[in-house]
N, C-alpha and C positions, 0 to 999 in steps of 0.2 A: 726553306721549303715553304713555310706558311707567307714567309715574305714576298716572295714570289707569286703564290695564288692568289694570296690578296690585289698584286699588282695587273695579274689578271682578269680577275673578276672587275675591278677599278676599271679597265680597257676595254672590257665586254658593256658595260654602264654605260660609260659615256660618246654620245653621237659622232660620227665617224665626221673630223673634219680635215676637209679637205689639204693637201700637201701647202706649205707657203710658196706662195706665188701663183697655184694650178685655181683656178676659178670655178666658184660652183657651177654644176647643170645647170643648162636652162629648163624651164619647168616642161617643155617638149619632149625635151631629151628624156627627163625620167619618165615622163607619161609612156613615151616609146619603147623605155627600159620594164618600166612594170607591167607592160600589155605582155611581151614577149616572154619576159623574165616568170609572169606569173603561169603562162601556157607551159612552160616550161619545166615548171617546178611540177605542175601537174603531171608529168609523165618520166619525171626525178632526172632532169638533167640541167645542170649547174647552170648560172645565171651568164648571162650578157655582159659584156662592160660595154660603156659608150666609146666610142672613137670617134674625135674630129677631126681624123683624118678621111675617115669614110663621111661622115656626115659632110665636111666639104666637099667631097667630091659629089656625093648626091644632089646636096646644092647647085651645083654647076651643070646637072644632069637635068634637073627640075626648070631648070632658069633657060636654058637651050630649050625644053620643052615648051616653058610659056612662051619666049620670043622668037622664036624660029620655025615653032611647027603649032602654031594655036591651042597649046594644052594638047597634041598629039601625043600618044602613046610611043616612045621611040623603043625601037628594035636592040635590046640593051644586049651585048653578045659580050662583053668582058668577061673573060674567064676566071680571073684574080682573084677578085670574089663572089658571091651570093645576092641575088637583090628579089625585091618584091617589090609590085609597082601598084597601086590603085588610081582610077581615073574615078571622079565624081563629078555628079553636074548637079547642078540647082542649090547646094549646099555645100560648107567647105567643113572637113569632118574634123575633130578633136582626131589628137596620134594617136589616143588611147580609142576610138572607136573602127580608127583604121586597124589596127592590130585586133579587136575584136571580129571586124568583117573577116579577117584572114583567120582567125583562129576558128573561125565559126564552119570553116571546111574539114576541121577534126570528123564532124558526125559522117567524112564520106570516104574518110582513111580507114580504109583493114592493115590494122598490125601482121596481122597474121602473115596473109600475103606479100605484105609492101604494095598494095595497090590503093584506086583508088576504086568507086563503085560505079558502075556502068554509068555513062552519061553525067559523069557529076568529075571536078577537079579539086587537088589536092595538097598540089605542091607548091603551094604561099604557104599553104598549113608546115609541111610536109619543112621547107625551109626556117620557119620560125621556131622550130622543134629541133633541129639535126644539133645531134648532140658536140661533134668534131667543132661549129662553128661557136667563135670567143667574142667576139667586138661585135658591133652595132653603131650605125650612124644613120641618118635619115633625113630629110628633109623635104618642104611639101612647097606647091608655088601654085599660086591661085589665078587663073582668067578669068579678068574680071568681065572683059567686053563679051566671052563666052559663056560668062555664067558656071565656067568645070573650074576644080584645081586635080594637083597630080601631088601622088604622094612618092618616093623612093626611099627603101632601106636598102642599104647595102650590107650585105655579111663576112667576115672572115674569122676564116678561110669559108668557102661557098659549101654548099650542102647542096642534096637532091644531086648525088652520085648514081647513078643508074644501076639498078641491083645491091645497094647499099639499102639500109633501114636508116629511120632517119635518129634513131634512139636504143 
């Protein structure tokens, strides 16, 4: 028994390294993981793990956006998963201040309700929060000749169920 807790406190210590062969984060990924992950913890619902499976595919969402439609905004309708999209101009934003912009829609959520407040949106917030969704992927594509970039996370499974809470 003492052999054992020893062997787990021993595991609790030291830094969680990666599987052999699985490759660390890139410093994106976790900057995306700790924006979410930490909005998240504030309202006690378990963390995010990354997926590059969704993060490739948001790439490929982001890259159609830069070459195809100038940094437009595209009409994302997959139901598969969750996504949240930011468009910026003049500047191209850290992941972690993207995730901050979207979190910062919290001050216009009523729990109570499940609403959001007259004239004000919710559901980027509303999505970075829902408790059901596990994985996170993301990726951002900058225009340069426009001066915008576009941000995508995609979620799974999707959240902002309609008459659902998102926690």
């Amino acid at each position: 028994m003492a052999y054992a807790l020893l062997i787990l406190i021993m595991a609790l210590a030291i830094p969680h390294i990666p599987a052999q062969g699985a490759a660390p984060l890139p410093t994106a990924a976790k900057e995306y993981l700790q924006g979410h992950n930490q909005a998240r913890a504030a309202v006690r619902v378990s963390p995010l793990k990354w997926s590059e499976g969704l993060a490739n595919a948001a790439s490929r969402v982001v890259r159609y956006q830069r070459n195809k439609m100038r940094c437009g905004l595209a009409s994302l309708t997959n139901r598969n998963y969750g996504w949240n999209q930011l468009w910026t101009s003049g500047k191209t934003l850290t992941p972690r201040m993207v995730v901050d912009t979207w979190v910062k829609e919290k001050q216009y959520y009523n729990y109570a309700n499940n609403m959001c407040l007259p004239n004000h949106t919710c559901r980027v917030y509303t999505q970075v929060v829902w408790r059901k969704s596990l994985e996170l992927g993301c990726a951002q594509a900058r225009c340069v000749k426009e001066g915008t970039s576009i941000t995508i996370c995609f979620y799974n499974p999707p959240g902002n169920i309609v008459g659902k809470k998102p926690y």
